[in-house]
PDB file with SEQRES, HELIX, SHEET and CRYST1 records, atoms N, CA, C and O in Angstrom:
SEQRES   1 A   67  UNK UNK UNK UNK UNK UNK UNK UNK UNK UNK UNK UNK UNK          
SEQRES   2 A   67  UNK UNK UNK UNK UNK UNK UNK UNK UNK UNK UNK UNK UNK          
SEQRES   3 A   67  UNK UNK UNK UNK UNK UNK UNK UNK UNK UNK UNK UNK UNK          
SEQRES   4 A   67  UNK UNK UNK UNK UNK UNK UNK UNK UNK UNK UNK UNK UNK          
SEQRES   5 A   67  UNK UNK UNK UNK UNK UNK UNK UNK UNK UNK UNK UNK UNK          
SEQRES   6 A   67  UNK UNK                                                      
HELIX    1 AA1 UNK A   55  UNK A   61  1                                   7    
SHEET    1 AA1 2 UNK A   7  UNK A  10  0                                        
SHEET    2 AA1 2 UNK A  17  UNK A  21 -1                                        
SHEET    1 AA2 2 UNK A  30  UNK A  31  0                                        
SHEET    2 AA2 2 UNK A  42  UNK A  43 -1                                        
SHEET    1 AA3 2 UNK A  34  UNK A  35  0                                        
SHEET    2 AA3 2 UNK A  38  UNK A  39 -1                                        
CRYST1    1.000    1.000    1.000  90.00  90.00  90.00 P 1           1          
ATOM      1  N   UNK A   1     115.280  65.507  88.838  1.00  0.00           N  
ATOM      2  CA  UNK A   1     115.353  66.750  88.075  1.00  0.00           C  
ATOM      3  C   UNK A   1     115.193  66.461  86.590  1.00  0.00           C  
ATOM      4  O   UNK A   1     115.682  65.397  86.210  1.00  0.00           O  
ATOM      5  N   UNK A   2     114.588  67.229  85.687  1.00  0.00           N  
ATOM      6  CA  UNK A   2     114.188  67.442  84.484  1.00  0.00           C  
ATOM      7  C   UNK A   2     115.440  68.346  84.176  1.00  0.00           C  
ATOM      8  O   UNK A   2     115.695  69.313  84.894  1.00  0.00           O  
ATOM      9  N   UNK A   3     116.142  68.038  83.189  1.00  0.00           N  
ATOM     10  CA  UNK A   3     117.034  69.199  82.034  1.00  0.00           C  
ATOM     11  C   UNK A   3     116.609  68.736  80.706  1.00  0.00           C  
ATOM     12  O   UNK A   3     116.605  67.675  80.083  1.00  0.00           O  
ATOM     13  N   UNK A   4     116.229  70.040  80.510  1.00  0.00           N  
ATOM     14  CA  UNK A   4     116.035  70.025  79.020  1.00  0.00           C  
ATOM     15  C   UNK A   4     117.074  71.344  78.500  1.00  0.00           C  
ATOM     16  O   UNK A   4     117.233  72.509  78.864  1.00  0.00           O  
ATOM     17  N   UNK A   5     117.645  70.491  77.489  1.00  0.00           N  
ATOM     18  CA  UNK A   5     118.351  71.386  76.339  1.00  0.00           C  
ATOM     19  C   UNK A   5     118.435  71.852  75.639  1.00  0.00           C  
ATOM     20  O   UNK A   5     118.175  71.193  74.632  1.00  0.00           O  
ATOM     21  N   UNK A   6     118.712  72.861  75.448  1.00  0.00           N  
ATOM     22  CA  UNK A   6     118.182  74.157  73.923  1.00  0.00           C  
ATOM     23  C   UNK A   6     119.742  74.408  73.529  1.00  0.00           C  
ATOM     24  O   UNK A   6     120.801  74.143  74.098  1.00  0.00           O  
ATOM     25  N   UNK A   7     119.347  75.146  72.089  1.00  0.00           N  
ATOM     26  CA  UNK A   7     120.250  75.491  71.142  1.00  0.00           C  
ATOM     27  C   UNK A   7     119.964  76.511  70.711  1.00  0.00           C  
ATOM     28  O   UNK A   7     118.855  76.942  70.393  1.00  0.00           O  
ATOM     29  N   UNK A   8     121.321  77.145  70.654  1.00  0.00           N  
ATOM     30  CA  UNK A   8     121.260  78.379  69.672  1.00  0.00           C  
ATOM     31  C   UNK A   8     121.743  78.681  68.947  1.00  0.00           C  
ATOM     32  O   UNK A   8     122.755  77.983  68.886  1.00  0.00           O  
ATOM     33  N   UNK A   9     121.727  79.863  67.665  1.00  0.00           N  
ATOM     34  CA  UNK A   9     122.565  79.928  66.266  1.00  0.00           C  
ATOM     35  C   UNK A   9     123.080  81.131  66.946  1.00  0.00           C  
ATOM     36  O   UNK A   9     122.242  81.865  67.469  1.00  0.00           O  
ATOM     37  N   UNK A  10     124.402  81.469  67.026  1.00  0.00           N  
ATOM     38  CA  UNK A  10     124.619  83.318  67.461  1.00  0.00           C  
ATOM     39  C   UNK A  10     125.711  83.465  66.149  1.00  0.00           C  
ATOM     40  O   UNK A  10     126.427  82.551  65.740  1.00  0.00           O  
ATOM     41  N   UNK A  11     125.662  84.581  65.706  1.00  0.00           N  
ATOM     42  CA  UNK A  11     125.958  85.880  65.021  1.00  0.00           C  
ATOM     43  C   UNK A  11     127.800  85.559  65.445  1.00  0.00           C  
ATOM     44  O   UNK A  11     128.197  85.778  66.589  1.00  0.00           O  
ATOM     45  N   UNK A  12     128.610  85.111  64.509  1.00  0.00           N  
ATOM     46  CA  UNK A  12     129.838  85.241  65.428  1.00  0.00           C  
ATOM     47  C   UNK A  12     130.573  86.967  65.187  1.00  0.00           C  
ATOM     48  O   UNK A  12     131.729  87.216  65.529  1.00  0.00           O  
ATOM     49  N   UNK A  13     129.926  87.691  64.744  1.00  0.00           N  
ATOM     50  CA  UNK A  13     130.748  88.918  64.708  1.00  0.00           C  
ATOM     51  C   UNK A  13     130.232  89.809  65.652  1.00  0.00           C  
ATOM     52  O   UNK A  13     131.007  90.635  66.134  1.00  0.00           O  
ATOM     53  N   UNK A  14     128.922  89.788  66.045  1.00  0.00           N  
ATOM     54  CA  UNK A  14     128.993  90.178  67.355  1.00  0.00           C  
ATOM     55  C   UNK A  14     128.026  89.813  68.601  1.00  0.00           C  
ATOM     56  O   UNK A  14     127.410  90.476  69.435  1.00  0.00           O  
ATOM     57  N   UNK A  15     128.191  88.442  68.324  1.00  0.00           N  
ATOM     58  CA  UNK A  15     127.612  87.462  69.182  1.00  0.00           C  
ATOM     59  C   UNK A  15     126.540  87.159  69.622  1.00  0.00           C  
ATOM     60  O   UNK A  15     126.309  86.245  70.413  1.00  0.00           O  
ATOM     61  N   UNK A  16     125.682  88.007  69.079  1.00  0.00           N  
ATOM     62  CA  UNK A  16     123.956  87.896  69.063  1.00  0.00           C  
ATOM     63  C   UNK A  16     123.671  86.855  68.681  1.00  0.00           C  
ATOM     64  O   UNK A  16     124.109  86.257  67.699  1.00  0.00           O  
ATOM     65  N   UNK A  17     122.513  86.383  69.815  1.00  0.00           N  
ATOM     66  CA  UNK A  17     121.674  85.129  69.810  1.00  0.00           C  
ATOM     67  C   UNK A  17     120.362  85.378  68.237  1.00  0.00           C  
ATOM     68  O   UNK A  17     119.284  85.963  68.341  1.00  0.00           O  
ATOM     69  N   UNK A  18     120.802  84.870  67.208  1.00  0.00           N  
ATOM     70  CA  UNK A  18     119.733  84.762  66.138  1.00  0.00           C  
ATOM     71  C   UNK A  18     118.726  84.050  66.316  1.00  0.00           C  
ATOM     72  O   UNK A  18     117.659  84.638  66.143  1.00  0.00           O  
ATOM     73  N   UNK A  19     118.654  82.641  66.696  1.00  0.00           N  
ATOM     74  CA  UNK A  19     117.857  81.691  66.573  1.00  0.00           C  
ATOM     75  C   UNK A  19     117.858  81.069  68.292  1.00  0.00           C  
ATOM     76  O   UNK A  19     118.914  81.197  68.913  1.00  0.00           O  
ATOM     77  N   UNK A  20     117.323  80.776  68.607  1.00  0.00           N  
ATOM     78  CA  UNK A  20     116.314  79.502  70.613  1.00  0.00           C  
ATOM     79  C   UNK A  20     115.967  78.528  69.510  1.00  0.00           C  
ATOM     80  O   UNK A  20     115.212  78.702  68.553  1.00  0.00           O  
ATOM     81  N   UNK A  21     116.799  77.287  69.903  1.00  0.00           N  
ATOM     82  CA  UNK A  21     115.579  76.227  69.672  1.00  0.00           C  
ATOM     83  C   UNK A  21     115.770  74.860  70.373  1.00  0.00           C  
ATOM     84  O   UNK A  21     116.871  74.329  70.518  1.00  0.00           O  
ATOM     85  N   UNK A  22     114.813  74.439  70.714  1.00  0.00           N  
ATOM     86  CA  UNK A  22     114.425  72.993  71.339  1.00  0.00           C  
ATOM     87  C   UNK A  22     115.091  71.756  70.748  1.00  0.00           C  
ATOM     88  O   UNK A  22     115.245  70.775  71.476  1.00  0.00           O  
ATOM     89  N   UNK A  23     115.381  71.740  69.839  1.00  0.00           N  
ATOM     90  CA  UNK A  23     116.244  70.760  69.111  1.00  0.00           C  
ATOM     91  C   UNK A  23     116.996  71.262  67.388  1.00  0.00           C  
ATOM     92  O   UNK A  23     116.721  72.187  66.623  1.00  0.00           O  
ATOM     93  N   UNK A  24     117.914  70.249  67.327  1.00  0.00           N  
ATOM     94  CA  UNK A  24     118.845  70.716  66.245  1.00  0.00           C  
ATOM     95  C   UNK A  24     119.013  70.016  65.087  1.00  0.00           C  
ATOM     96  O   UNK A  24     119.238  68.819  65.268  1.00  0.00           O  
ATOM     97  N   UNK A  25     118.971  70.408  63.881  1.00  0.00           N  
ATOM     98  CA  UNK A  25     118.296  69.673  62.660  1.00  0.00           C  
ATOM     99  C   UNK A  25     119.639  68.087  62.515  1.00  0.00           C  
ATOM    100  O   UNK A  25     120.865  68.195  62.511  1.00  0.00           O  
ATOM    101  N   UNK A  26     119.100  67.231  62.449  1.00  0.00           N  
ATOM    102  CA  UNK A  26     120.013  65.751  62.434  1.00  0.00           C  
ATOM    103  C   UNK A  26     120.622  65.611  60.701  1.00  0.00           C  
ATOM    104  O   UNK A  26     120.311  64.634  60.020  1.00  0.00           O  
ATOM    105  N   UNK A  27     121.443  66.653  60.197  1.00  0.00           N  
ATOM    106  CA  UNK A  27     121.971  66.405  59.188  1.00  0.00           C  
ATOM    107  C   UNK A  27     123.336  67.217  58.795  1.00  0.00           C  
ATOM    108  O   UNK A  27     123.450  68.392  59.144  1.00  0.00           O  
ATOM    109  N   UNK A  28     124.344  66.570  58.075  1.00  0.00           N  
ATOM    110  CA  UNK A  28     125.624  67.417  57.880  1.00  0.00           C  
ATOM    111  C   UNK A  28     125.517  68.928  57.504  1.00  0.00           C  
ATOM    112  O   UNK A  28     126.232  69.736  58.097  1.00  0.00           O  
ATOM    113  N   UNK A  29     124.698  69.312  56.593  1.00  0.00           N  
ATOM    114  CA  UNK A  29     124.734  70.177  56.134  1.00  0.00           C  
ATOM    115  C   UNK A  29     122.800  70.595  55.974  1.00  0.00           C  
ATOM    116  O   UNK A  29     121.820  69.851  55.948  1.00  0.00           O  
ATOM    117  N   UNK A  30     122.945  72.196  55.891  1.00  0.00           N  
ATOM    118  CA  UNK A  30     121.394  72.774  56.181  1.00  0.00           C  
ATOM    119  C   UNK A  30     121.756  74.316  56.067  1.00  0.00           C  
ATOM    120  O   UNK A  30     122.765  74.955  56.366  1.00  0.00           O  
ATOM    121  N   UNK A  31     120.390  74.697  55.451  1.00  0.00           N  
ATOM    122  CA  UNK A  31     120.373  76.153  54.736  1.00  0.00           C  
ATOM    123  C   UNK A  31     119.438  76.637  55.986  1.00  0.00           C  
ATOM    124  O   UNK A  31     118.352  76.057  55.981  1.00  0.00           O  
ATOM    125  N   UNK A  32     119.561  77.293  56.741  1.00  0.00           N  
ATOM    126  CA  UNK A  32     118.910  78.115  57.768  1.00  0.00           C  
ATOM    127  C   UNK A  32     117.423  79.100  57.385  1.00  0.00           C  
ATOM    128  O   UNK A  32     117.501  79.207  56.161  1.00  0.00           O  
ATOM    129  N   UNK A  33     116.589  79.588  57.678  1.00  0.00           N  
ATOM    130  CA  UNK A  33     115.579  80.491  57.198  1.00  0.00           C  
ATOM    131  C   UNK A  33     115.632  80.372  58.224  1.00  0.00           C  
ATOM    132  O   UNK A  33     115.750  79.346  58.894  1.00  0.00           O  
ATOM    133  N   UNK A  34     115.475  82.390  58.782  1.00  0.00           N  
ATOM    134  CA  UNK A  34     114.270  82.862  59.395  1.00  0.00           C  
ATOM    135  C   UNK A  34     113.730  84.057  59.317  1.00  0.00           C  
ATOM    136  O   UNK A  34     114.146  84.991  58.632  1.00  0.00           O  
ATOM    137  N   UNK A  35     112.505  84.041  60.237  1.00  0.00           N  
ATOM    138  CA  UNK A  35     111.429  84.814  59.736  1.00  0.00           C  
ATOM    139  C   UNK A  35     110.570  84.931  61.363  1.00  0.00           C  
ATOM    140  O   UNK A  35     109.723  84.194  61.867  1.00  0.00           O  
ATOM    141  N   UNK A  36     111.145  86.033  61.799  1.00  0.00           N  
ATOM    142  CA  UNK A  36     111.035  87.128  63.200  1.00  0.00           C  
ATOM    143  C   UNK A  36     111.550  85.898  64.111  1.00  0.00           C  
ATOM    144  O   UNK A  36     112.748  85.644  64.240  1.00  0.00           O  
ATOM    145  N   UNK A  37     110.346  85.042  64.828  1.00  0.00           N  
ATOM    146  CA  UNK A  37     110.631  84.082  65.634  1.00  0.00           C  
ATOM    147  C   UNK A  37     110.639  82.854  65.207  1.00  0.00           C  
ATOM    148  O   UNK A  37     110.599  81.977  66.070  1.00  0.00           O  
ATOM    149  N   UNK A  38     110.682  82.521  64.013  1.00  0.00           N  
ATOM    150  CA  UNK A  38     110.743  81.309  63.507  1.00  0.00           C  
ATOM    151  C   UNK A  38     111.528  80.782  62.535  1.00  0.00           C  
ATOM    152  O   UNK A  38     111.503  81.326  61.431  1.00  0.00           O  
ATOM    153  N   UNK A  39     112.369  79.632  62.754  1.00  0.00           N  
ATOM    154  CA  UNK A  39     113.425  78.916  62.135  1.00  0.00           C  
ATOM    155  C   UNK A  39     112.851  77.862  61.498  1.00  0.00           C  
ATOM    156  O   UNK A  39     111.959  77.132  61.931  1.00  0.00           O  
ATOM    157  N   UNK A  40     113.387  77.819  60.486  1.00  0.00           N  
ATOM    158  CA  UNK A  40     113.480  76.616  59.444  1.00  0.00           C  
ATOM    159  C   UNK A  40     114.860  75.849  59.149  1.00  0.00           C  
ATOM    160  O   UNK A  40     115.919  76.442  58.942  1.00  0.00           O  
ATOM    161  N   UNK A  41     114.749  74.831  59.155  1.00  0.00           N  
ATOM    162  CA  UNK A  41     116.263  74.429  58.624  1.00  0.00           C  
ATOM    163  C   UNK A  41     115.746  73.288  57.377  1.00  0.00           C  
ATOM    164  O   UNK A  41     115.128  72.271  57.694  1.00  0.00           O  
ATOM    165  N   UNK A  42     116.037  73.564  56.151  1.00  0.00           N  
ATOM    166  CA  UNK A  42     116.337  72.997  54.933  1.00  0.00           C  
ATOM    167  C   UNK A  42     117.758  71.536  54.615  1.00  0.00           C  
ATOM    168  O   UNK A  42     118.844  71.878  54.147  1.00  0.00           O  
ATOM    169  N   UNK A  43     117.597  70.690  54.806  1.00  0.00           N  
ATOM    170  CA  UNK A  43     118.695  69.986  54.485  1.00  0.00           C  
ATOM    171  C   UNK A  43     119.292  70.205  52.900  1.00  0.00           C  
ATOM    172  O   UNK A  43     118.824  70.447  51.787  1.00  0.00           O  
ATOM    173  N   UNK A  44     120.343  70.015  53.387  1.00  0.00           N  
ATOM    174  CA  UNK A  44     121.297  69.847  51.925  1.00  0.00           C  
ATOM    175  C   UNK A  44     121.864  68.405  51.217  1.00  0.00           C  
ATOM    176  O   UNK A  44     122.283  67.430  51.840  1.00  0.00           O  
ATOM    177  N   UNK A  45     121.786  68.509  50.133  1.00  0.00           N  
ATOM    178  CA  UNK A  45     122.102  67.283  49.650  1.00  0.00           C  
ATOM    179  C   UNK A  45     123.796  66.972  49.145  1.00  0.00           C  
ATOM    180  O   UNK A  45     124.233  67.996  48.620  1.00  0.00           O  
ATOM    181  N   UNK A  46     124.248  66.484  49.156  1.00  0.00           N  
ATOM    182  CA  UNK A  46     125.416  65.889  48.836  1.00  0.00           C  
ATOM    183  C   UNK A  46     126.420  67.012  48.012  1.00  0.00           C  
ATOM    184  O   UNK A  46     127.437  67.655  48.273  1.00  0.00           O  
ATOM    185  N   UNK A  47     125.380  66.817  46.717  1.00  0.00           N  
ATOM    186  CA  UNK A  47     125.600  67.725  45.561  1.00  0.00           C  
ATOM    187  C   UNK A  47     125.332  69.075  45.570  1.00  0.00           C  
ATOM    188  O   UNK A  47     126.170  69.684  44.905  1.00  0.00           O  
ATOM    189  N   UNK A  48     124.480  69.790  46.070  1.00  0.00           N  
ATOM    190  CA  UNK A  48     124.298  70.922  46.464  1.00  0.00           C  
ATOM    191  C   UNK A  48     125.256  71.780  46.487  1.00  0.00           C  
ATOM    192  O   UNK A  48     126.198  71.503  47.230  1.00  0.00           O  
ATOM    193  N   UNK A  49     125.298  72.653  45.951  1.00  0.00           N  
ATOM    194  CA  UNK A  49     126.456  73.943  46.289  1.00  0.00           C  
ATOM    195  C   UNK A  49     125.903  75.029  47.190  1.00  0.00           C  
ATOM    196  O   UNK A  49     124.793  75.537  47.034  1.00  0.00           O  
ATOM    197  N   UNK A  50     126.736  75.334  48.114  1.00  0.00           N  
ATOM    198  CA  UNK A  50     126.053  76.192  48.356  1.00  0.00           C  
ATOM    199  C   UNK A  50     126.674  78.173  47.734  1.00  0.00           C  
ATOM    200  O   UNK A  50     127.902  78.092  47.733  1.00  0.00           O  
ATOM    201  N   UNK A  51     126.444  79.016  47.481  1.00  0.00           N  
ATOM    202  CA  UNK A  51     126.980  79.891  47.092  1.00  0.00           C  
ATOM    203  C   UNK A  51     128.063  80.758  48.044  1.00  0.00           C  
ATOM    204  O   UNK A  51     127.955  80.732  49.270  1.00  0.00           O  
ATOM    205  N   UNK A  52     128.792  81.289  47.576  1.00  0.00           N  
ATOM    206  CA  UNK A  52     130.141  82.013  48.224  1.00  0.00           C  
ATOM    207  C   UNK A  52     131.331  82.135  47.580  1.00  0.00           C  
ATOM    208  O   UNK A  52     131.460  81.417  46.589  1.00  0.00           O  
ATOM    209  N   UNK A  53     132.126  82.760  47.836  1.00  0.00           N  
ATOM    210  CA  UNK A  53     133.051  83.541  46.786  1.00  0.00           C  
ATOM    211  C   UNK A  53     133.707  82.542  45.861  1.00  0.00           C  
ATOM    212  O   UNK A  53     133.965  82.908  44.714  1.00  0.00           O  
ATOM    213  N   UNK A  54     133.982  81.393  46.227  1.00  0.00           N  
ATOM    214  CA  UNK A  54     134.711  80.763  45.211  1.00  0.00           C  
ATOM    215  C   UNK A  54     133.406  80.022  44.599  1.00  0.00           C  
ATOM    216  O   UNK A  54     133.790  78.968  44.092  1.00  0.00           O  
ATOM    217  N   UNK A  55     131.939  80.191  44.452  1.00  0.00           N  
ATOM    218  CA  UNK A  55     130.861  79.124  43.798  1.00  0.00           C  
ATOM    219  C   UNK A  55     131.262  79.271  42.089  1.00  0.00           C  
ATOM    220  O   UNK A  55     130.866  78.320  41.415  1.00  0.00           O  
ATOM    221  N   UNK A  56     131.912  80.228  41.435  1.00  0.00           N  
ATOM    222  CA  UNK A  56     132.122  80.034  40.361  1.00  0.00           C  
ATOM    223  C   UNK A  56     133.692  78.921  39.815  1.00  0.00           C  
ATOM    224  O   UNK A  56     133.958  78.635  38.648  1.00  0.00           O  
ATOM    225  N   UNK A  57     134.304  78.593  40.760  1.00  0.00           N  
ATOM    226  CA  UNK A  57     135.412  78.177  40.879  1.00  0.00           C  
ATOM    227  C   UNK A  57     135.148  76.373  40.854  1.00  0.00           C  
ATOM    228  O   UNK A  57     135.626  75.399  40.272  1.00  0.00           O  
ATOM    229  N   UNK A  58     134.114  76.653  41.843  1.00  0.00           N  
ATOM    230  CA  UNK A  58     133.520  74.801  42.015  1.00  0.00           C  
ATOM    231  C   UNK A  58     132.915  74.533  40.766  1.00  0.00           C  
ATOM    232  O   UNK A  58     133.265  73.580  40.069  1.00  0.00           O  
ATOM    233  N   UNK A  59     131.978  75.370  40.432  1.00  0.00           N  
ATOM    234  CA  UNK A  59     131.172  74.986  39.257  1.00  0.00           C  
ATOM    235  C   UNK A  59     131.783  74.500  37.670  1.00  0.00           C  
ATOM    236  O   UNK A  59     131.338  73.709  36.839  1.00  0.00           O  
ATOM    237  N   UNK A  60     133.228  75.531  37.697  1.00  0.00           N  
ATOM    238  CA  UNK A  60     133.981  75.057  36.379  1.00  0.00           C  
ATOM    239  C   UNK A  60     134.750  73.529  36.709  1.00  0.00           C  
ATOM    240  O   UNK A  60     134.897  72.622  35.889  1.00  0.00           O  
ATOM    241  N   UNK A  61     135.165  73.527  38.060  1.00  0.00           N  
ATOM    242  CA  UNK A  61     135.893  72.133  38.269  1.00  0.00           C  
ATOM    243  C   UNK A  61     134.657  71.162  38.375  1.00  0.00           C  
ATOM    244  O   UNK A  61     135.165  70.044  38.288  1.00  0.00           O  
ATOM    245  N   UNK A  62     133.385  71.022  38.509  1.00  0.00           N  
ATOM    246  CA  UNK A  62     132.296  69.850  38.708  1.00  0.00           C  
ATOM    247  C   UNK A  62     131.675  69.951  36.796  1.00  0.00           C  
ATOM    248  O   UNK A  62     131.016  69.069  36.245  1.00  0.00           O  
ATOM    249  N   UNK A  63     132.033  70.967  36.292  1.00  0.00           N  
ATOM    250  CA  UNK A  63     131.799  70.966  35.105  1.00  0.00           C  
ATOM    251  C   UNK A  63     133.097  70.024  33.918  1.00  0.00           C  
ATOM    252  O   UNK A  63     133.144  69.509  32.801  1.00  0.00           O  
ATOM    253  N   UNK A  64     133.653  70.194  34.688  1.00  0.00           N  
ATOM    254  CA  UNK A  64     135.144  69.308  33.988  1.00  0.00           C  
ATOM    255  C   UNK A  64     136.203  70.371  33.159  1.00  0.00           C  
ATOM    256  O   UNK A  64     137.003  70.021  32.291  1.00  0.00           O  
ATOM    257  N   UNK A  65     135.968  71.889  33.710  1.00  0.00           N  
ATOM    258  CA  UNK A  65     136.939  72.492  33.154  1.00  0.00           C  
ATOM    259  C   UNK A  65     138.273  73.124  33.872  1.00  0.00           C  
ATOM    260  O   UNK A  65     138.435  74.343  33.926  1.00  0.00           O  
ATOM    261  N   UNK A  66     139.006  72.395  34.299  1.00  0.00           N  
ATOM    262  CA  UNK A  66     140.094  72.488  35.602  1.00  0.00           C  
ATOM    263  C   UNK A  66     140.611  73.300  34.748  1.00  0.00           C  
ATOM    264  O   UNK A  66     140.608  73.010  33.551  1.00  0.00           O  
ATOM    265  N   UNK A  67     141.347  74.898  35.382  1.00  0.00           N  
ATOM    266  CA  UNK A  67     142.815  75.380  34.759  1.00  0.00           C  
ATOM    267  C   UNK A  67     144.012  75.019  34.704  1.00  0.00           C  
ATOM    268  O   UNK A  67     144.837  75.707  34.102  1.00  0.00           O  
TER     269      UNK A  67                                                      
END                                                                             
């Protein structure tokens, strides 16, 4: 027997399958795109921020201005 394994990205709020794919990007961190049936995954680098409610919070502490 042949198994082959797929992956998927689902929606956790209401569980919709976003993304099918044949394999899964080999890195800690990755910025997702898509576009109808097609996925991209972008790696992230170390340093990278990514944005979200506290991104102004990281940026003053990597800037060296702790409160």
């Amino acid at each position: 027997k042949t198994f082959t394994c797929k992956y998927a990205v689902i929606r956790r709020d209401d569980m919709t399958v976003i993304a099918e794919m044949d394999f899964f990007p080999d890195c800690n961190r990755s910025l997702m795109y898509r576009d109808g049936r097609y996925v991209r995954f972008l790696p992230l680098l170390q340093n990278d921020i990514m944005g979200s409610d506290t991104l102004i919070n990281e940026l003053t502490i990597r800037a060296g201005y702790h409160e």
